[in-house]
N, C-alpha and C positions, 0 to 999 in steps of 0.2 A: 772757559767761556770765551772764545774766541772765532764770533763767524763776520767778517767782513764781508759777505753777502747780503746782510742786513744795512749797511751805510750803501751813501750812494757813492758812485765808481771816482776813482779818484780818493779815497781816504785811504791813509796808513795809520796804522795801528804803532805804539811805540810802549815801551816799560821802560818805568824810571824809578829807582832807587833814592828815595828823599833824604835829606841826613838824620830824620827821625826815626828812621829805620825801616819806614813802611813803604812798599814798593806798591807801585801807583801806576793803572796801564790808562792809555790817554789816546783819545782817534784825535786825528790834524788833516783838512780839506784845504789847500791853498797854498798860494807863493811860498817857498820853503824860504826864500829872503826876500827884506823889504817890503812887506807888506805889513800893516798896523795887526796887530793881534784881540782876536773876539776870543776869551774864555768864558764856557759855559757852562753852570753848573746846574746838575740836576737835582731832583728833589725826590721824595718819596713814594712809589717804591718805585722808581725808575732806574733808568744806568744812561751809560751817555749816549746810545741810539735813541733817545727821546731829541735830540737834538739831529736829528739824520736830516729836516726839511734846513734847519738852517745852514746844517756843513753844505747840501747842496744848494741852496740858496745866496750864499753870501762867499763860500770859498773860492769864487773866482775875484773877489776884490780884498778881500781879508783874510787872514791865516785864521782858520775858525780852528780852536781847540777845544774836545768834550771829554773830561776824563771822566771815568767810573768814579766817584768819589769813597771815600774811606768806609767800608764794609759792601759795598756791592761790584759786582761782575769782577771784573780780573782784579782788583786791586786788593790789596789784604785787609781783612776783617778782624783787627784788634778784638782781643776775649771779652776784655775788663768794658762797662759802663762807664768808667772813666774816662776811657780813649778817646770819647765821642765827645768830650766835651767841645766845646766852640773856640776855645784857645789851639785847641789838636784840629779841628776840622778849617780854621783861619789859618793854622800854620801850613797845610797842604796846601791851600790857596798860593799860598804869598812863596812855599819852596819850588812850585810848579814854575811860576812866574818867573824864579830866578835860572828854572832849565832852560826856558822860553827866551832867556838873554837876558832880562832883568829889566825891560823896558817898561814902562806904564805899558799897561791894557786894555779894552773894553771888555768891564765883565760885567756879563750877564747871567742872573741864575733866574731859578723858578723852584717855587714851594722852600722846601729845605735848602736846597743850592739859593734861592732868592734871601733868606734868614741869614746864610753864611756871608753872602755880596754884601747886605746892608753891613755886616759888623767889619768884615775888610775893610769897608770903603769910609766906614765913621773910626778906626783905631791906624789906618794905614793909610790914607786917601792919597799919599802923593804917589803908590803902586799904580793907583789910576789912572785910565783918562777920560772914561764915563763908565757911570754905574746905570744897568736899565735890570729892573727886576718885574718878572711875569707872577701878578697873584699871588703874593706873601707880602705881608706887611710887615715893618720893623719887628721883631720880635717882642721889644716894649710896648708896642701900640696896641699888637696881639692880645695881651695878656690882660692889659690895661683894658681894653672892648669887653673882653668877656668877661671880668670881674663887674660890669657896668649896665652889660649887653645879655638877658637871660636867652635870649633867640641866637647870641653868636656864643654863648656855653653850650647848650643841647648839641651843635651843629657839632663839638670838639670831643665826641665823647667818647669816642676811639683813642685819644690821647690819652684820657686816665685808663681803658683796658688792657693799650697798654704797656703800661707803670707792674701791669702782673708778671714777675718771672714764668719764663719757660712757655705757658700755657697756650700764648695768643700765637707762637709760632707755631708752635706743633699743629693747631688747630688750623691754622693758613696751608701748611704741609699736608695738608690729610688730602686737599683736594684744588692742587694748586691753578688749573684750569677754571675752576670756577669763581675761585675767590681773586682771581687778576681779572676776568670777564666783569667780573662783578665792580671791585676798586676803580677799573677806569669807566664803564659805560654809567652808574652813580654819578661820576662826578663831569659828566663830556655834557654838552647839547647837543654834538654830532658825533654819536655812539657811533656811526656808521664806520668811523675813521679807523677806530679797533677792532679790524679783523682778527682772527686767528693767527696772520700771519705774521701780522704787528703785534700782538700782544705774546709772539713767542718765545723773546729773549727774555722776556717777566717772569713766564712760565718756567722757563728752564734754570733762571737762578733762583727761585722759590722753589722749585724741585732738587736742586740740586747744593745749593748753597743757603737756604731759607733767608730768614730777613735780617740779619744785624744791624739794618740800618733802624730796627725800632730801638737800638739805642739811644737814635739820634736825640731822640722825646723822651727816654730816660734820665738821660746825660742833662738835658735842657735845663738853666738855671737864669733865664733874663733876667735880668736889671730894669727895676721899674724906679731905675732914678733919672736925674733930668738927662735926655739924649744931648748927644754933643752935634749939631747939624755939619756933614759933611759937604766941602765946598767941592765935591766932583760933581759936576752937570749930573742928573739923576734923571730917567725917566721910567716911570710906573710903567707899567703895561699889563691889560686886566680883562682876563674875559668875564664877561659883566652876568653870564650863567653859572658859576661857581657856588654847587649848594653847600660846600665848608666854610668857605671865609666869602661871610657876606658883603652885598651890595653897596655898604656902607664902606670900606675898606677902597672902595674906586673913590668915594671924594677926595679932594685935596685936601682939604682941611685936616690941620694936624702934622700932614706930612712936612713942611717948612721946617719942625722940629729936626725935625732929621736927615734935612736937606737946604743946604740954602739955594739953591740952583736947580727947582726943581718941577717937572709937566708930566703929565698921564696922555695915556691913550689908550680908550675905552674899546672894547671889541665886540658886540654888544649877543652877537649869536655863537660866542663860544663860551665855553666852562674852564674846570679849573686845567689843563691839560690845552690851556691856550695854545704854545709856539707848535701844537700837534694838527689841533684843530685847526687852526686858520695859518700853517705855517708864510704863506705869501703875505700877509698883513700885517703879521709879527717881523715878518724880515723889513716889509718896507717899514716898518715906525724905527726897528734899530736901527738901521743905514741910514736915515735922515738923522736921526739922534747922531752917530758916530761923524757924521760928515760937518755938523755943527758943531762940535766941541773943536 
């Protein structure tokens, strides 16, 4: 799965061999030295062409890097449910970072890549140098809402289906054009944005490589003890149409837990597929965020 026709012009594609063993294919838009580094992680079921408005967006002031994360697109797809735990998917973080020179960062993820940023940034924060996460809430805060929240359980109920072996994938596989048409136009306000032509690389590793990244949600085991707040500059960023993780997840309140240093910016006509939907508005909240810290 490699079509660099999909990024915009100007990205190289690179594979890197971690010392955990897992080889990890990564696109880079920008100054190859000297320039502060943006890592971005994506979420589910995406790969790092979900980040194509930002590498062209921000690659000409920032070394923007988007790797496929651990079971999707080029990078290797560990067997075991174990693989995926959060300590294996932080450790990719943090070995990337050390190919990258080893300098603090800006990372930014979204959904699942947003889950993996917050636990970096509160077990590792001095890797950093701002954390901005798009629509995922800490993963404690998560789990803590819907245990409390009957409107943000209903909304997660794809999570327990699936917890089913084998089943949920084969079923996605049977008709993988529909059921990508369907995951991102569900969850967008501006459905418009996922053509055919954008939603092809989904297509093609659902057809071709199915989903291992619903380990990700297998594997998942948060911690509903007290958060430890990380002192890295944090900023939220949240399209305010997201019918998965509700409305309530844009206040601040709550977040200080988990951040001492910490601002949102709301987006109020996109969904959960924010830095897609409004990628010009999502670049300008990061590059103000990155230029203050």
């Amino acid at each position: 799965m490699n079509d660099l026709g999909w990024f915009p012009a100007g990205t190289r594609m690179e594979e890197t061999r971690l010392p955990s063993g897992l080889k990890m294919r990564w696109y880079a838009r920008g100054p190859a030295h000297g320039a502060p580094i943006v890592l971005c992680l994506h979420g589910f079921p995406e790969l790092a062409v979900s980040w194509r408005g930002q590498l062209a967006g921000l690659g000409d002031r920032y070394l923007v890097v988007a790797p496929d994360m651990r079971g999707y697109g080029g990078t290797d797809a560990p067997p075991r449910v174990a693989d995926y735990r959060m300590e294996h998917l932080c450790g990719d973080v943090l070995a990337l970072i050390d190919v990258l020179g080893g300098a603090p960062v800006h990372l930014v993820g979204h959904d699942w890549g947003g889950a993996v940023a917050w636990e970096v940034a509160q077990r590792t924060p001095m890797r950093l140098r701002t954390l901005s996460v798009l629509n995922c809430p800490p993963p404690g805060m998560l789990v803590r809402e819907a245990l409390r929240n009957p409107r943000q359980l209903v909304r997660l109920w794809y999570m327990f289906v699936f917890q089913v072996p084998r089943i949920p994938g084969w079923w996605l596989r049977r008709d993988p054009e529909r059921h990508m048409r369907k995951a991102f136009h569900e969850a967008a306000v501006r459905r418009e944005v996922f053509t055919d032509e954008v939603l092809a690389p989904y297509v093609r590793q659902l057809r071709e490589r199915g989903l291992p990244g619903i380990n990700y949600y297998r594997a998942a085991r948060p911690s509903l003890g007290e958060p430890s707040p990380t002192p890295v500059p944090t900023r939220l960023i949240w399209g305010l149409g997201d019918p998965v993780l509700g409305p309530w997840f844009a206040e601040p309140a709550g977040y200080q837990a988990y951040a001492s240093d910490f601002d949102r910016v709301v987006i109020e006509d996109a969904g959960h597929w924010v830095q897609q939907e409004a990628p010009e508005r999502v670049n300008a909240a990061l590059a103000e965020h990155f230029e203050r810290a």
